[in-house]
PyMOL Python script that loads the backbone (N, CA, C, O; Angstrom):
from pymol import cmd

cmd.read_pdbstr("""\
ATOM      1  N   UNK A   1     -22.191-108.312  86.748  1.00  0.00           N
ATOM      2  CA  UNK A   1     -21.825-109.599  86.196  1.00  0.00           C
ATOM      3  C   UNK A   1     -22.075-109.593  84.696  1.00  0.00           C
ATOM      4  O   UNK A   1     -23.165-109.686  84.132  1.00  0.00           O
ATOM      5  N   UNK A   2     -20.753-109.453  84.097  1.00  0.00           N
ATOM      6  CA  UNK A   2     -21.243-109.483  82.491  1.00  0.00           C
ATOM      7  C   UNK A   2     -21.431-110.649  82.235  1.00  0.00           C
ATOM      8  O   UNK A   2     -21.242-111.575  83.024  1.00  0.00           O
ATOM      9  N   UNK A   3     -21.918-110.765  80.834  1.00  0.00           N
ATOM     10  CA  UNK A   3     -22.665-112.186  80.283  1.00  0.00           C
ATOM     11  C   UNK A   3     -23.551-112.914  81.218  1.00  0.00           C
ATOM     12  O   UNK A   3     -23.900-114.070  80.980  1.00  0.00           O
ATOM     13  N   UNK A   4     -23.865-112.373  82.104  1.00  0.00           N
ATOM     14  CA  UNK A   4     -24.844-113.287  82.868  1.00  0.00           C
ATOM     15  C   UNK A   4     -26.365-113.460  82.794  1.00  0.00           C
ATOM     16  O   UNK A   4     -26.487-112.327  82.328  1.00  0.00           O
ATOM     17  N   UNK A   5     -27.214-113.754  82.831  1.00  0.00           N
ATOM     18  CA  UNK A   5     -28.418-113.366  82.837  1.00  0.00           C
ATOM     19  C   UNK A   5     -29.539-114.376  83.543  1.00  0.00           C
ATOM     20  O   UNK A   5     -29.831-115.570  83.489  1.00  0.00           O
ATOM     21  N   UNK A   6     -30.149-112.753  84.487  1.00  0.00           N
ATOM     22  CA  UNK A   6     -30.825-113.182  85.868  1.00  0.00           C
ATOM     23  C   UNK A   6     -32.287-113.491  85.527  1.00  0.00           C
ATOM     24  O   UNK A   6     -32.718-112.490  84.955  1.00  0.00           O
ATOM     25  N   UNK A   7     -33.019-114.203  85.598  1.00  0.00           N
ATOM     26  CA  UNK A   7     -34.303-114.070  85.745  1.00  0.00           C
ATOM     27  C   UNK A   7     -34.976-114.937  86.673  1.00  0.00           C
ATOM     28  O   UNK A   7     -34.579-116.035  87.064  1.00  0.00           O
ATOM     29  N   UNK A   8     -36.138-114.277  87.017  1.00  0.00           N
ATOM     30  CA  UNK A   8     -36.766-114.297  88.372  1.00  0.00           C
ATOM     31  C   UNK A   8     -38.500-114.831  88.007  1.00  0.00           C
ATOM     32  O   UNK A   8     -39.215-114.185  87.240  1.00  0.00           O
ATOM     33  N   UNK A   9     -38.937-116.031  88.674  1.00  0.00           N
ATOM     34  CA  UNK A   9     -40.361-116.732  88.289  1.00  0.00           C
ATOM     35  C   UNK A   9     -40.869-115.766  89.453  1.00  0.00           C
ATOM     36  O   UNK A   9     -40.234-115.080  90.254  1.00  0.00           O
ATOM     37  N   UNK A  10     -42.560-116.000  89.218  1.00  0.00           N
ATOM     38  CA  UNK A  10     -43.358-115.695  90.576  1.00  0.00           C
ATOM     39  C   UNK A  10     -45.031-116.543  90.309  1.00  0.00           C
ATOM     40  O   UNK A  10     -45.930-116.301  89.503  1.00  0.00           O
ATOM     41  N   UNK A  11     -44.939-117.247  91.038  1.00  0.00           N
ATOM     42  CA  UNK A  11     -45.940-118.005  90.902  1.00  0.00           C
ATOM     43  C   UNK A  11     -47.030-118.300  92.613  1.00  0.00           C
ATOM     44  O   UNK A  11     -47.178-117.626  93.633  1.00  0.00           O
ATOM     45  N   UNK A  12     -47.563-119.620  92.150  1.00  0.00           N
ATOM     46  CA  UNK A  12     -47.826-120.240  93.678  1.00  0.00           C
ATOM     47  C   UNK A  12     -47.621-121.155  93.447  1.00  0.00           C
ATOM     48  O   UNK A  12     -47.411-121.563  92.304  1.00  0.00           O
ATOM     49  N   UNK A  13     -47.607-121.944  94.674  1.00  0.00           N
ATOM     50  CA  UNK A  13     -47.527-123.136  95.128  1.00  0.00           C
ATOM     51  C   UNK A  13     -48.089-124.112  94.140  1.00  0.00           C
ATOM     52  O   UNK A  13     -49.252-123.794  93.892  1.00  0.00           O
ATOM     53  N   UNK A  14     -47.693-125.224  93.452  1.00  0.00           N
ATOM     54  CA  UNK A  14     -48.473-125.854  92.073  1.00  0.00           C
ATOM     55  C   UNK A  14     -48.688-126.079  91.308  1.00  0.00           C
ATOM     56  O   UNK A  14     -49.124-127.055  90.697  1.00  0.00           O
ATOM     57  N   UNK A  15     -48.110-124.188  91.020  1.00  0.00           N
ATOM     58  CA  UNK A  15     -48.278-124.213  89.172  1.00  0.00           C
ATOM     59  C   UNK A  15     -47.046-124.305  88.414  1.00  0.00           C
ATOM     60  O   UNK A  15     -47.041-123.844  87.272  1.00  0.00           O
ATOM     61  N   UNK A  16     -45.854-124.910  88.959  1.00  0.00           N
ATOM     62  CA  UNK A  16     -44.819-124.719  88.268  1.00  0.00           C
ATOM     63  C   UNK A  16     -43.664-124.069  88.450  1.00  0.00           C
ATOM     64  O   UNK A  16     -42.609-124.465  87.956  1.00  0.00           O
ATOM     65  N   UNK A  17     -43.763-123.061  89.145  1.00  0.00           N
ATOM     66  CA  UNK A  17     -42.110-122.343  89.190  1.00  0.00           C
ATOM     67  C   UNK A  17     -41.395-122.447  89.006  1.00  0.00           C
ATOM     68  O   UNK A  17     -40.684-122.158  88.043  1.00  0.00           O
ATOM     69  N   UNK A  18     -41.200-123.277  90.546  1.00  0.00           N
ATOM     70  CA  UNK A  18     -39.698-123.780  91.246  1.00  0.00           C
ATOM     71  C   UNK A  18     -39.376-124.630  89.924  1.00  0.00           C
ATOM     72  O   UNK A  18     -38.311-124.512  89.320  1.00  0.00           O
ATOM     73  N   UNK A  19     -40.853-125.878  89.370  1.00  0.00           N
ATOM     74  CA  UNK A  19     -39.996-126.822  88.848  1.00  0.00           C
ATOM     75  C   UNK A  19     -39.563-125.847  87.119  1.00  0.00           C
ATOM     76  O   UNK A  19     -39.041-126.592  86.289  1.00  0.00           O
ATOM     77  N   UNK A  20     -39.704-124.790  86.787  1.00  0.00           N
ATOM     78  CA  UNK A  20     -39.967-124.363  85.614  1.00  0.00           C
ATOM     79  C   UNK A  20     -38.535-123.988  85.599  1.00  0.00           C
ATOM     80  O   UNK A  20     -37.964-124.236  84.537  1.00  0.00           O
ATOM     81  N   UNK A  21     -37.679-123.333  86.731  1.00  0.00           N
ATOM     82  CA  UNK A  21     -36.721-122.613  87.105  1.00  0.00           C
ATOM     83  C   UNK A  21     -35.523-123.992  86.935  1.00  0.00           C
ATOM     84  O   UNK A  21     -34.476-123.814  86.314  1.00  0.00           O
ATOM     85  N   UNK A  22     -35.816-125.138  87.484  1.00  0.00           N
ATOM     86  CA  UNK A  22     -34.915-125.976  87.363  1.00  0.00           C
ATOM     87  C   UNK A  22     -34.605-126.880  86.408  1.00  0.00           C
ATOM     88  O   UNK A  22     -33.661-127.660  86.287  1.00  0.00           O
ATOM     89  N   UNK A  23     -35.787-126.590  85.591  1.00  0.00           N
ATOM     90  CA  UNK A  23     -35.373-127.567  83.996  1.00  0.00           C
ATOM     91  C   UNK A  23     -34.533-126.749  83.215  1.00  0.00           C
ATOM     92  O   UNK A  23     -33.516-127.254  82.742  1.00  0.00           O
ATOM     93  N   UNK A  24     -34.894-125.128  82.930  1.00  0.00           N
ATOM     94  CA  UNK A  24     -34.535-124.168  82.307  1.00  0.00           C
ATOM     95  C   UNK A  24     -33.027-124.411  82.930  1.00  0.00           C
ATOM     96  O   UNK A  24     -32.234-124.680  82.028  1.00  0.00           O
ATOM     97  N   UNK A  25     -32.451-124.385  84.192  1.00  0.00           N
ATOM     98  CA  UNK A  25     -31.329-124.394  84.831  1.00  0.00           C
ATOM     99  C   UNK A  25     -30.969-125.750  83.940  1.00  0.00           C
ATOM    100  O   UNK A  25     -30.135-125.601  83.047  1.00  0.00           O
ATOM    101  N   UNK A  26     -31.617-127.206  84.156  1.00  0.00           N
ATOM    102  CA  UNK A  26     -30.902-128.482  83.580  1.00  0.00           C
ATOM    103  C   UNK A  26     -30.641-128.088  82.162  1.00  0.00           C
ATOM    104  O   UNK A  26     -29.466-128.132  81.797  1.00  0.00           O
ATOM    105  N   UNK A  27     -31.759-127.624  81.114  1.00  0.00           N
ATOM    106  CA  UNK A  27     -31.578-127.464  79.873  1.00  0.00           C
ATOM    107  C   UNK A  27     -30.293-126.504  79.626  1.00  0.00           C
ATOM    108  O   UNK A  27     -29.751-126.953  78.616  1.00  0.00           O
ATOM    109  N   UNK A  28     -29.635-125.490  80.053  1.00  0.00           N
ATOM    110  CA  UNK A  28     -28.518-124.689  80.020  1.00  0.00           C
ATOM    111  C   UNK A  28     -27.293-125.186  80.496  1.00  0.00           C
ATOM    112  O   UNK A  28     -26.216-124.865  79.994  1.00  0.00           O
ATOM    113  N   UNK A  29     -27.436-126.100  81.619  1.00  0.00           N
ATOM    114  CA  UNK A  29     -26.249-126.620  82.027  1.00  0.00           C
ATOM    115  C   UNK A  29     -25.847-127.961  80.745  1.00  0.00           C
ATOM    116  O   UNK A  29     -24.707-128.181  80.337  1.00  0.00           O
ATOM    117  N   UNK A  30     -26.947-128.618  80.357  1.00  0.00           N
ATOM    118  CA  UNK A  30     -26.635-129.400  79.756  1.00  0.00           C
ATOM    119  C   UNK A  30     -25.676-128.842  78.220  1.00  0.00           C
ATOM    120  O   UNK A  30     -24.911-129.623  77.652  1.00  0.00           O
ATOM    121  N   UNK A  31     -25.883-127.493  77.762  1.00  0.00           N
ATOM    122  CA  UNK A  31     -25.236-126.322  76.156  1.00  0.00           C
ATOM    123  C   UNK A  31     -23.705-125.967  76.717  1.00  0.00           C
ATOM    124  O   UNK A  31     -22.889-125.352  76.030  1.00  0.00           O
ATOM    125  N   UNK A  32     -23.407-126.501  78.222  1.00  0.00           N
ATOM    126  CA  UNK A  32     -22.613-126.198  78.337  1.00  0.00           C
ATOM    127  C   UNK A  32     -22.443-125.034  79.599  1.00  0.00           C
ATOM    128  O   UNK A  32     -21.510-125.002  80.402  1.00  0.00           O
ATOM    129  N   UNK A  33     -23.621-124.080  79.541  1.00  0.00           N
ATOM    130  CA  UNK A  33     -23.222-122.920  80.715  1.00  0.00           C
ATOM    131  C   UNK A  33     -23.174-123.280  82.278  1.00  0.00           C
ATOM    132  O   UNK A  33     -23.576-124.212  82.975  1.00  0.00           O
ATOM    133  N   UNK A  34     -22.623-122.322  82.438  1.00  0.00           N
ATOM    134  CA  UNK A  34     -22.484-122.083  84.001  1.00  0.00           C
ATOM    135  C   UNK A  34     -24.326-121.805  84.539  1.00  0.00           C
ATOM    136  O   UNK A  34     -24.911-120.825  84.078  1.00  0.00           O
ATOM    137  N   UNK A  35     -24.898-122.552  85.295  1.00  0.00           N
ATOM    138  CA  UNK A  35     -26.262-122.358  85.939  1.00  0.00           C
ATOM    139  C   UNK A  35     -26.767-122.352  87.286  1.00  0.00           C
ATOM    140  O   UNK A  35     -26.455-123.355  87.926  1.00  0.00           O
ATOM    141  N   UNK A  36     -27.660-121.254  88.063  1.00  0.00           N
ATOM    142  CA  UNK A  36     -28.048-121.495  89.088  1.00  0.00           C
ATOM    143  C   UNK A  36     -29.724-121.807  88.859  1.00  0.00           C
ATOM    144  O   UNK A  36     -30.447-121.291  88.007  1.00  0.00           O
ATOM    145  N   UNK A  37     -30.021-122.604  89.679  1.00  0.00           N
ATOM    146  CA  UNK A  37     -31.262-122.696  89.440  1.00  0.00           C
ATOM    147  C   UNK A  37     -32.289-122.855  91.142  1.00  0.00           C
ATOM    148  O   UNK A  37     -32.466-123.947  91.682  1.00  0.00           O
ATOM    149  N   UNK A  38     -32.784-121.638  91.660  1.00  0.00           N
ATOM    150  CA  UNK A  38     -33.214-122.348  93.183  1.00  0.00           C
ATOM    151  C   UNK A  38     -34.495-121.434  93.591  1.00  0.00           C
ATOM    152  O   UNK A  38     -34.760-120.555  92.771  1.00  0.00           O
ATOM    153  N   UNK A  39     -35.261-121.508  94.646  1.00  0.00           N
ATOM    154  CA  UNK A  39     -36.430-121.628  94.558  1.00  0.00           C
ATOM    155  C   UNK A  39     -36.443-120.606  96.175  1.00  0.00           C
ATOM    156  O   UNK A  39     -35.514-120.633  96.983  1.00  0.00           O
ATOM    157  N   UNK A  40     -37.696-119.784  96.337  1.00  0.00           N
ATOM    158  CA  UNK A  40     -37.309-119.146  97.583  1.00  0.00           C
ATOM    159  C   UNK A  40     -39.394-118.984  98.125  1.00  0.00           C
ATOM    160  O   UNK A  40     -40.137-118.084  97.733  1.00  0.00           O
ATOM    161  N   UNK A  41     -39.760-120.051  98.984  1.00  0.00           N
ATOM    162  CA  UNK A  41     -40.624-119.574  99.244  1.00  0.00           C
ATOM    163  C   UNK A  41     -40.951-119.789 100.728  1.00  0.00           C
ATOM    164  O   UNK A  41     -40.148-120.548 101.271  1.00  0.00           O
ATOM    165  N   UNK A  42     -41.985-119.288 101.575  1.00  0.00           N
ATOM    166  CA  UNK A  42     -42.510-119.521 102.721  1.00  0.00           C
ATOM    167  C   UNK A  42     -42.736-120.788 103.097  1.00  0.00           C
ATOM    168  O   UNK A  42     -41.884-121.670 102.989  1.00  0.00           O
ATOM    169  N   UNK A  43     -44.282-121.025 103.719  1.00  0.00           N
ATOM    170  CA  UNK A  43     -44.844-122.050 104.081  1.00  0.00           C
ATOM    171  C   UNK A  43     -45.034-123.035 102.396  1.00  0.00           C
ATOM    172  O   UNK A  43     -45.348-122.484 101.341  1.00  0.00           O
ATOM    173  N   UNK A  44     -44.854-124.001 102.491  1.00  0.00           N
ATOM    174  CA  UNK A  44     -44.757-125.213 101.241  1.00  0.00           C
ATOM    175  C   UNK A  44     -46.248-125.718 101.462  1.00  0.00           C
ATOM    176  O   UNK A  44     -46.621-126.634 102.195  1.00  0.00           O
ATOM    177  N   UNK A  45     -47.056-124.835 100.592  1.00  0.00           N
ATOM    178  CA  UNK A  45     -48.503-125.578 100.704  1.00  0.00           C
ATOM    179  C   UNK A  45     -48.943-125.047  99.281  1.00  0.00           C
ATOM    180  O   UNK A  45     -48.252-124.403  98.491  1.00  0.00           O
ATOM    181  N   UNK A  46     -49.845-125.337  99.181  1.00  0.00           N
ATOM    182  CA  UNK A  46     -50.433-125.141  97.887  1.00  0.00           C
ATOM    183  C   UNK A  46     -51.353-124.320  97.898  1.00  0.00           C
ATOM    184  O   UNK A  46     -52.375-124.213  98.576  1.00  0.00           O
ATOM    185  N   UNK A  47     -50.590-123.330  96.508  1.00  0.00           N
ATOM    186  CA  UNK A  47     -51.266-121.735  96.810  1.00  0.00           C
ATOM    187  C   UNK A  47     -50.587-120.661  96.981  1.00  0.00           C
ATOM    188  O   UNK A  47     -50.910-119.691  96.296  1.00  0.00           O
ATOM    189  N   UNK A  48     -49.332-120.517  98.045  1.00  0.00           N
ATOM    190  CA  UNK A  48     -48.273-120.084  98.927  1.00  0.00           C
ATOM    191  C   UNK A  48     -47.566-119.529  98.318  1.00  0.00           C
ATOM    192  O   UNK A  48     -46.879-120.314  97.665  1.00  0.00           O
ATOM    193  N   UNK A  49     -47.225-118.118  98.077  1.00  0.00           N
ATOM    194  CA  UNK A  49     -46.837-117.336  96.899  1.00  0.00           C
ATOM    195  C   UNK A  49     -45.379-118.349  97.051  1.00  0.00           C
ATOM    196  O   UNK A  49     -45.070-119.052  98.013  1.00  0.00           O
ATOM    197  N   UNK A  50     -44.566-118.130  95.638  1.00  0.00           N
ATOM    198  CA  UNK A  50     -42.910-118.167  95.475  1.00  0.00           C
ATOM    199  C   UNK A  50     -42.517-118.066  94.648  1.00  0.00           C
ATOM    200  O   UNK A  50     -43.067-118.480  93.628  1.00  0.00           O
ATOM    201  N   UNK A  51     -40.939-117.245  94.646  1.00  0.00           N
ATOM    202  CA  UNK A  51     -40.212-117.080  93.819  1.00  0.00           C
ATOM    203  C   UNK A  51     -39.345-118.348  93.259  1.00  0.00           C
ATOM    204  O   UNK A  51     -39.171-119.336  93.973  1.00  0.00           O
ATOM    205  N   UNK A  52     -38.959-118.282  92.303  1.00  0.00           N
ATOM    206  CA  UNK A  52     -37.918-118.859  91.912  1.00  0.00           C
ATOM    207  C   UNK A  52     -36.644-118.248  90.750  1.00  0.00           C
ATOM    208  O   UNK A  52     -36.875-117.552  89.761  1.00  0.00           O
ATOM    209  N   UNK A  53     -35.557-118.641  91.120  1.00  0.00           N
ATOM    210  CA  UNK A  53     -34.286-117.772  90.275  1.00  0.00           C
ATOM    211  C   UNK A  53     -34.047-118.255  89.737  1.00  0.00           C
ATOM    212  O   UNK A  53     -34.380-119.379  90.114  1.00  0.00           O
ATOM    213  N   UNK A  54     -33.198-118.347  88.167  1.00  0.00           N
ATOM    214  CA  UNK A  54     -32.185-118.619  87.466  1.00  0.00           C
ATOM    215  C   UNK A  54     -31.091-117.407  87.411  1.00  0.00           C
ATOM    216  O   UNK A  54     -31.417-116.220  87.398  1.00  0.00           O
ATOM    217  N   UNK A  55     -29.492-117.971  87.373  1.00  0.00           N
ATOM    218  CA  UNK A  55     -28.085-117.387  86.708  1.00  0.00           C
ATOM    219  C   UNK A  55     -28.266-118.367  85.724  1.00  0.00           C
ATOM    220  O   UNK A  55     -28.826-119.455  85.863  1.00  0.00           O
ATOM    221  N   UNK A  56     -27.592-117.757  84.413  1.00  0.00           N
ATOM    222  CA  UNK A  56     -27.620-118.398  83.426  1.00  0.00           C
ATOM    223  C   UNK A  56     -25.765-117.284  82.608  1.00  0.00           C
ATOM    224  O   UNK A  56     -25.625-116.219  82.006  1.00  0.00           O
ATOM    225  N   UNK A  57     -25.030-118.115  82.985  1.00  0.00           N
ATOM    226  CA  UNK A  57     -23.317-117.625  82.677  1.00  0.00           C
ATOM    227  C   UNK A  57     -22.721-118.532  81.712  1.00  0.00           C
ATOM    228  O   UNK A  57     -22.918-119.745  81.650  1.00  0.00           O
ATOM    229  N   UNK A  58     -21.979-117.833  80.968  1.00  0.00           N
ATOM    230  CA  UNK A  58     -21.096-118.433  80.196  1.00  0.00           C
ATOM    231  C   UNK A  58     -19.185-118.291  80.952  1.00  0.00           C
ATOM    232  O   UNK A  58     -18.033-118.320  80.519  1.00  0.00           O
ATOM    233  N   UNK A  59     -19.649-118.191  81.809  1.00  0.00           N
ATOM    234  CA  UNK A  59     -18.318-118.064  82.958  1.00  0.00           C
ATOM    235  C   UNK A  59     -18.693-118.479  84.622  1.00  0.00           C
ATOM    236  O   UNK A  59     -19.806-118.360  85.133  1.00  0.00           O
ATOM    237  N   UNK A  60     -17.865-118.821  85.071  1.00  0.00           N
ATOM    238  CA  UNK A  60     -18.344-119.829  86.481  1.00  0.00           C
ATOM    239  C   UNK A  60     -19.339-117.842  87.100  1.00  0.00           C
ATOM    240  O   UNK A  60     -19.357-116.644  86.819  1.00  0.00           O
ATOM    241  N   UNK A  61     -19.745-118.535  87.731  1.00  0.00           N
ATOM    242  CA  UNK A  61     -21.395-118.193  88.198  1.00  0.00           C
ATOM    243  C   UNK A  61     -20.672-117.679  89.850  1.00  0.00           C
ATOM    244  O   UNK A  61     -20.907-118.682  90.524  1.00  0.00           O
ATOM    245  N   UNK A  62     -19.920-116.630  90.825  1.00  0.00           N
ATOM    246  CA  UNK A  62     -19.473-116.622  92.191  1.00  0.00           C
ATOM    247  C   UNK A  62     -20.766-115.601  92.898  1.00  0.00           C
ATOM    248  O   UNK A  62     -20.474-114.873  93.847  1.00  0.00           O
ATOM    249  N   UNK A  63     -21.722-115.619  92.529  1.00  0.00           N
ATOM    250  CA  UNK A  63     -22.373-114.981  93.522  1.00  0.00           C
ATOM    251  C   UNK A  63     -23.785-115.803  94.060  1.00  0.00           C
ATOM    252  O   UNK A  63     -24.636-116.290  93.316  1.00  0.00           O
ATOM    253  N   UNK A  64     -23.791-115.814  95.029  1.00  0.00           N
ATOM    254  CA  UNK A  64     -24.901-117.084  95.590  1.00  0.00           C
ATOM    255  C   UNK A  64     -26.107-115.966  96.478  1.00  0.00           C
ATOM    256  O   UNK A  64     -26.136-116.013  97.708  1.00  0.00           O
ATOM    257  N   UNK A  65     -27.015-115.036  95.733  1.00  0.00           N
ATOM    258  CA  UNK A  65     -27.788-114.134  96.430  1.00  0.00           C
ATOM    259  C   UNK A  65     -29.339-114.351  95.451  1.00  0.00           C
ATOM    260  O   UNK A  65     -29.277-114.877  94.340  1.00  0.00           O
ATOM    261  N   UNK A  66     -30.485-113.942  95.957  1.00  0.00           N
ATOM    262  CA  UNK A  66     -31.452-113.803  95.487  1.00  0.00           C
ATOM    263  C   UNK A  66     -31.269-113.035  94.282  1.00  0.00           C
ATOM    264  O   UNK A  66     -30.123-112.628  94.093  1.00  0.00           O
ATOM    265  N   UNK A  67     -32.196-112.731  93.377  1.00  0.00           N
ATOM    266  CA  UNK A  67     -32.044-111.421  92.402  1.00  0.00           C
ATOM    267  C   UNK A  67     -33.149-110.406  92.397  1.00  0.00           C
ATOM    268  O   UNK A  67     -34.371-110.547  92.362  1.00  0.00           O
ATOM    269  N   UNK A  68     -32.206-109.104  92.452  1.00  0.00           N
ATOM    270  CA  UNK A  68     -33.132-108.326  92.403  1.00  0.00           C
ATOM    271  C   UNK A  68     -33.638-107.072  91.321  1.00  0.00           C
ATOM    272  O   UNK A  68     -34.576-106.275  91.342  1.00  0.00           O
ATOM    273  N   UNK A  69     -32.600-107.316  90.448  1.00  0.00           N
ATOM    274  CA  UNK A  69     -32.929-106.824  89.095  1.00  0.00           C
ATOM    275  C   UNK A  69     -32.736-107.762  87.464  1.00  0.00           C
ATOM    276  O   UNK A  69     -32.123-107.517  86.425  1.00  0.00           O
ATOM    277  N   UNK A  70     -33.443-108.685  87.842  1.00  0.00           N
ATOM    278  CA  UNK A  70     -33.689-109.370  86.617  1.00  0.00           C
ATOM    279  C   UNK A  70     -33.574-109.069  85.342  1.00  0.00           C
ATOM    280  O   UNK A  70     -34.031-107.940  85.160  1.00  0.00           O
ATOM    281  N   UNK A  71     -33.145-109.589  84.287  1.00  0.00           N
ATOM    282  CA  UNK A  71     -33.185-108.967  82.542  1.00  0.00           C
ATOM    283  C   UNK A  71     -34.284-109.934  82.744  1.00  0.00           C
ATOM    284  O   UNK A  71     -34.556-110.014  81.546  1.00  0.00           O
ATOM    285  N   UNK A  72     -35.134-110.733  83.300  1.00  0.00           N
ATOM    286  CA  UNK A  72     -36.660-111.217  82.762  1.00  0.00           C
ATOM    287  C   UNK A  72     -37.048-111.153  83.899  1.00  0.00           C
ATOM    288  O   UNK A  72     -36.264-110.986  84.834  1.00  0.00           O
ATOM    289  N   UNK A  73     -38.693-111.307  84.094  1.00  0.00           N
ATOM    290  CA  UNK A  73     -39.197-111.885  85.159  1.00  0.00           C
ATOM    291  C   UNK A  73     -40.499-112.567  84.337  1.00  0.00           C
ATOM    292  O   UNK A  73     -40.987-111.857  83.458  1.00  0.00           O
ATOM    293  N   UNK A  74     -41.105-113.913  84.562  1.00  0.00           N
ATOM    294  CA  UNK A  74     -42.143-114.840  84.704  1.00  0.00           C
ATOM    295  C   UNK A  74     -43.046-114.693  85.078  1.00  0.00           C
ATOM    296  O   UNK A  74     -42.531-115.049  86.137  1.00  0.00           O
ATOM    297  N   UNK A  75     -44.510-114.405  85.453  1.00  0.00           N
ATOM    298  CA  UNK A  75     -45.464-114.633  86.104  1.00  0.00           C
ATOM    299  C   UNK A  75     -46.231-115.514  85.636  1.00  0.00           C
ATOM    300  O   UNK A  75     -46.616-115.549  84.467  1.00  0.00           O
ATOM    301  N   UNK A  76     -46.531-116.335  86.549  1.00  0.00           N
ATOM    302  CA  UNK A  76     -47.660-117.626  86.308  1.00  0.00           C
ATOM    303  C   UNK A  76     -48.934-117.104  86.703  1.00  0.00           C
ATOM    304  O   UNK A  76     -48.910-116.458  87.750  1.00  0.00           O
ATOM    305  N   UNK A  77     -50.217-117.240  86.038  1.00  0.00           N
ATOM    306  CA  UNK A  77     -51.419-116.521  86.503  1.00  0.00           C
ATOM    307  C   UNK A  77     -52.127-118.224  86.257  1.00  0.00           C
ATOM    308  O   UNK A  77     -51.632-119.342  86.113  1.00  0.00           O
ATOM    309  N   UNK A  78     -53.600-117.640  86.310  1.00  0.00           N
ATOM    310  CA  UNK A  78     -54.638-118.753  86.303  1.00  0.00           C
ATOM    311  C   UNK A  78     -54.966-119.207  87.781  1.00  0.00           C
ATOM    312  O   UNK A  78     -54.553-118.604  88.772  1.00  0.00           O
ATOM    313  N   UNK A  79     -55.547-120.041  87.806  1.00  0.00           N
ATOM    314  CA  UNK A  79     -56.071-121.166  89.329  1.00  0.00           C
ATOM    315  C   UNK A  79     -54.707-121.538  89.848  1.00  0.00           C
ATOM    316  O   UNK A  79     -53.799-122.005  89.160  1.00  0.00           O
ATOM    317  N   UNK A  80     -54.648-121.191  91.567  1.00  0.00           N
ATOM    318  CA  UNK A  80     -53.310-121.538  91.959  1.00  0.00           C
ATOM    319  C   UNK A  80     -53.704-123.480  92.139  1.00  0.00           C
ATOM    320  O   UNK A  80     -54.735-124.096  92.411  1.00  0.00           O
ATOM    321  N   UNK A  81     -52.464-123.845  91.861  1.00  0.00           N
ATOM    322  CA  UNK A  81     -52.411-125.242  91.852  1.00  0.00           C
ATOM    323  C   UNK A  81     -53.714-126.324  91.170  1.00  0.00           C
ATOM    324  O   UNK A  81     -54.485-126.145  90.227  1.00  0.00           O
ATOM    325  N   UNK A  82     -53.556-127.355  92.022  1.00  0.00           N
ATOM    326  CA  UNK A  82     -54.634-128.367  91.160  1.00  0.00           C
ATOM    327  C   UNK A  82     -56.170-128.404  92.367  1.00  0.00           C
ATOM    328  O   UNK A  82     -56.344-128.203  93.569  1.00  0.00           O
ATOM    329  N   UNK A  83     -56.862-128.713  91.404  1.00  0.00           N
ATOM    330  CA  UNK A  83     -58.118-128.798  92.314  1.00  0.00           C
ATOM    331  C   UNK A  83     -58.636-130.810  92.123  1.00  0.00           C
ATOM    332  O   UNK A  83     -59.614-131.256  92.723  1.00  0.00           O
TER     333      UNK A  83
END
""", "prot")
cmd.dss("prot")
cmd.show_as("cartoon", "prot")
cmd.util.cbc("prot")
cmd.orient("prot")
């Protein structure tokens, strides 16, 4: 996929990801691009490892799959979630 660009969060449950993955997705869709923005984890508790994806295209976006070779990847460290 030319012009596209994949990147992949990894966090837990708490600290942000999913929602980090979907502003970055709102902030790009809003310049105009083509954006996926979605979230892939297990049990929904706090703590609970998960990924989250962005596509980020300047041309409609046809592939709807996880990613598995990212031009970035994210890691969130510190205390999982809030205490």
């Amino acid at each position: 996929m030319k012009n596209t660009v994949e990147i992949r969060w990894h966090g837990r449950g708490g600290q942000g990801a999913k929602t980090a993955a979907l502003l970055l997705a709102d902030v790009c869709f809003k310049t105009g691009a083509y954006v996926q923005g979605f979230p892939e984890y297990g049990p929904e508790r706090m703590g609970a490892p998960i990924t989250a994806f962005n596509r980020i295209s300047r041309t409609p976006i046809r592939v709807h799959s996880n990613i598995y070779d990212p031009a970035a990847a994210a890691r969130l460290s510190g205390q999982s979630g809030y205490r």
